[in-house]
C-alpha positions in Angstrom: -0.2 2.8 -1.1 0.2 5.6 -4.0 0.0 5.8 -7.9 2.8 8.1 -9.6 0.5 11.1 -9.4 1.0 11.1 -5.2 -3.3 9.6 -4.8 -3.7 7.4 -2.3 -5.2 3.9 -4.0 -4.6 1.6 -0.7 -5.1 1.9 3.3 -5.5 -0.5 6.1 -4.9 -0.2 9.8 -5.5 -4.6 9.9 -2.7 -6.6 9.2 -5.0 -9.2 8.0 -6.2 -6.9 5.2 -4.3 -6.8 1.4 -4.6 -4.7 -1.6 -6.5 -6.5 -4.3 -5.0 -4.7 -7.2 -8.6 -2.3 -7.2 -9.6 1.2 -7.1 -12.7 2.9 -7.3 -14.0 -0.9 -8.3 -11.7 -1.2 -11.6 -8.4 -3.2 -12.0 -5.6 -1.0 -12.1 -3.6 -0.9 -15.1 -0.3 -2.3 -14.7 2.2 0.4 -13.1 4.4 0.6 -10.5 2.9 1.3 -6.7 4.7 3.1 -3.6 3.8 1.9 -0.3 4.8 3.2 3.5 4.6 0.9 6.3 4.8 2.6 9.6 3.7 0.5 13.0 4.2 0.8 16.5 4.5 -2.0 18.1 3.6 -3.8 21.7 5.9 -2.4 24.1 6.9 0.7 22.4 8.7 -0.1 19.8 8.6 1.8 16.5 9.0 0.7 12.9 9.2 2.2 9.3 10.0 0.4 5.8 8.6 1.9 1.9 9.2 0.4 -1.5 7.4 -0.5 -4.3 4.7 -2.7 -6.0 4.7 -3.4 -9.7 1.5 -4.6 -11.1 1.6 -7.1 -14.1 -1.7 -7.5 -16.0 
């Protein structure tokens, strides 16, 4: 996941693992967040999604 200014705030390769809203230990202030999803799946299978997160504080 990345702020507005292109820095990466959020990464994870576990699916069981979500952003708490956090970086470098502080709350981030309410913004709007872009994320990429990109996973290959069993068998082969390839997939790809983005969007957005907005924060609300």
């Amino acid at each position: 996941m990345y702020n507005r200014w292109g820095e990466k705030v959020f990464e994870t390769t576990d699916q069981s693992v979500g952003w708490d809203g956090y970086f470098r230990d502080r709350a981030v202030d309410p913004d709007v967040f872009v994320y990429y999803l990109d996973a290959t799946c069993l068998g082969g299978a390839t997939y790809f999604e983005k969007g957005n997160i907005t924060v609300l504080r």
